[in-house]
C-alpha positions as CSV (number, residue, x, y, z in Angstrom):
1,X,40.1,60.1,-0.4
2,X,37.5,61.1,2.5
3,X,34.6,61.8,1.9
4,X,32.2,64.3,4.2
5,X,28.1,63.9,4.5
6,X,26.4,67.0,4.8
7,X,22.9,66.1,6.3
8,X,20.3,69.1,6.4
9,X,17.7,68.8,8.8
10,X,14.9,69.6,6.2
11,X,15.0,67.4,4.4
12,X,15.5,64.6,6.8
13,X,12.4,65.9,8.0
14,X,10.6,65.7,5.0
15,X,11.9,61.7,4.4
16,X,10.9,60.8,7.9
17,X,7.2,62.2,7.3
18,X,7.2,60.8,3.9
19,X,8.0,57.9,5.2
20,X,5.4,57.2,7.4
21,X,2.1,59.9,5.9
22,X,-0.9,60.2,7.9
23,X,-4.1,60.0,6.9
24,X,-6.2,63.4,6.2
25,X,-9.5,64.7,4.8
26,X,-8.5,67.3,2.4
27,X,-5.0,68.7,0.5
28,X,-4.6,71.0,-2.5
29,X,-8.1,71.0,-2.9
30,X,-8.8,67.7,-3.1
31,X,-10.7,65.6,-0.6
32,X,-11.7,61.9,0.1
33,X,-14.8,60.5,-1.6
34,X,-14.2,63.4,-4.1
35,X,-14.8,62.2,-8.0
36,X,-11.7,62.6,-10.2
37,X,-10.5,61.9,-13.6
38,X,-6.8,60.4,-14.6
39,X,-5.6,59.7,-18.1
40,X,-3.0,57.2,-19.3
41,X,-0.6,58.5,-21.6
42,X,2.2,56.3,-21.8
43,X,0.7,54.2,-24.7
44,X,-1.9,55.4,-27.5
45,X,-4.4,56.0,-27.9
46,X,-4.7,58.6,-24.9
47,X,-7.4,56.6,-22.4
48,X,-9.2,58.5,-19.8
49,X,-10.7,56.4,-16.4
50,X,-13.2,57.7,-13.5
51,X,-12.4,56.7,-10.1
52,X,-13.2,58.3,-6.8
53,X,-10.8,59.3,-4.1
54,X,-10.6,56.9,-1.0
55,X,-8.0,57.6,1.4
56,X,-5.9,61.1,1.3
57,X,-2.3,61.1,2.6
58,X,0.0,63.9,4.1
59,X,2.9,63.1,2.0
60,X,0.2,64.2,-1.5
61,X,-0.6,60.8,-2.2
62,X,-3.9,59.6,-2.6
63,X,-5.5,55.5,-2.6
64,X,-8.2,55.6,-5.7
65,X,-10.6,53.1,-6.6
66,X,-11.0,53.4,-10.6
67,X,-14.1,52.5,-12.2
68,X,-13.5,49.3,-14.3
């Protein structure tokens, strides 16, 4: 049985930015060096940590250092 691969062109251009993001100041309202709050709710009790916002990144992913 063949088989046919349709490849769109979106979103091969979405994995190849992905998959190399560049570094930016600000996205979806947040920016570097900006405070945040993330909580951890896979296991109880519910925890909450601090941790500030180091490096921003185009693909919406962000390097945090938490407060420990």
């Amino acid at each position: 049985m063949l088989q046919k691969a349709i490849v769109s062109e979106e979103p091969a251009r979405r994995l190849a930015l992905s998959a190399d993001p560049a570094r930016i100041s600000e996205k979806w309202g947040f920016r570097e060096k900006q405070r945040v709050s993330a909580q951890a709710v896979a296991t109880l009790p519910i925890r909450q940590f601090d941790a500030t916002i180091l490096y921003l990144w185009s693909d919406g992913t962000a390097t945090v250092k938490f407060d420990f």
